[in-house]
N, C-alpha and C positions, 0 to 999 in steps of 0.2 A: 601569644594568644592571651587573652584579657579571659576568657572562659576558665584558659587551663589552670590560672592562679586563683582564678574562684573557685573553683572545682577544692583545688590541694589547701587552699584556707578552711572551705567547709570541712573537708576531711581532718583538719587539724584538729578542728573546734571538736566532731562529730569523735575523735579519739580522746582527746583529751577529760570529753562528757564521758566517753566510755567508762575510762581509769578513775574516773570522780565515782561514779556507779558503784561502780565494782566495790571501792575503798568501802562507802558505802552501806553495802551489800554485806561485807565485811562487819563493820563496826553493829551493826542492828541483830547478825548472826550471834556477834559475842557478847551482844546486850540479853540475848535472849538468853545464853549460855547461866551465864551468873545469875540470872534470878534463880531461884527455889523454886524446885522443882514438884508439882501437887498441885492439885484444888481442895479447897475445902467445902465438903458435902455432909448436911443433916441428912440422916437418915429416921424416918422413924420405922421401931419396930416394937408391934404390943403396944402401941400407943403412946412409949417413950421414946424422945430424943437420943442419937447417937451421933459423934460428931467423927467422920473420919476423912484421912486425910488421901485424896487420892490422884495415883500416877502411877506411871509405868516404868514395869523393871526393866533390866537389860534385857530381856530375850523380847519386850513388848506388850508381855501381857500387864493387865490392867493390875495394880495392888492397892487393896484397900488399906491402912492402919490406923487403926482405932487412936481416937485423942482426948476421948473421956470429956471433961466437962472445959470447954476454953469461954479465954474472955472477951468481950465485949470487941475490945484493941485487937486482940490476935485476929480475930473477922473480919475487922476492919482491913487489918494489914494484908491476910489472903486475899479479902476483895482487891487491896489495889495492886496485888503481886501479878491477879487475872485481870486486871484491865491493861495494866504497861505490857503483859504478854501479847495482849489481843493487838496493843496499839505499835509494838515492833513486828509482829508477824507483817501485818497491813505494809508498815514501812518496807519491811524486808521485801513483800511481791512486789510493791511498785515501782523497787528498785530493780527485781529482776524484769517485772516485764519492759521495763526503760531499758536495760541491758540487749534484753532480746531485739526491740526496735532499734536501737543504736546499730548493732551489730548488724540487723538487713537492711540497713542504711548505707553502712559503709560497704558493704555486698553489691550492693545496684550498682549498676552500670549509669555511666552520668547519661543524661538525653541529647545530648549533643554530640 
């Protein structure tokens, strides 16, 4: 049957996209992993600038730590440490919602 080999071709492709995903999925997880972990937030209080560094501990909650007066560069640099965060998260969902379509692809039953 000419169906059945089309059928097990697309399945091939349709796994082999999976495995590509996944890797993926993988690789954007451990980009996220290795950046430095915090944002950096001005506070003012009294009218004066505070600069602190903020993230969460292991049990989740929020930790502030104080960073006193930074420079110009170090700002810069947090800024671009939250933009490649923001731009691997992105990658990382639309890898998994790919994952997830992949997988009830190869789940469906063929129509023939």
């Amino acid at each position: 049957m000419v169906t059945a080999g089309l059928n097990m071709a697309i399945r091939e492709v349709l796994e082999e996209e999976l495995q590509n995903s996944l890797r993926m999925e993988q690789r954007y997880s451990e980009a996220l992993a290795k950046l430095p972990k915090g944002s950096l937030v001005r506070k003012i209080v009294k009218g004066r600038p505070y600069n602190y560094l903020v993230m969460r501990d292991e049990a989740g909650k929020v930790k502030l730590v104080y960073k006193g007066v930074v420079a110009p560069e170090e700002i810069a640099h947090y800024q671009q440490i939250k933009e490649q965060r923001l731009q691997y998260r992105r990658l990382r969902a639309k890898a998994r919602e790919q994952i997830r379509f992949i997988r009830r692809a190869l789940r469906a039953k063929s129509a023939v």
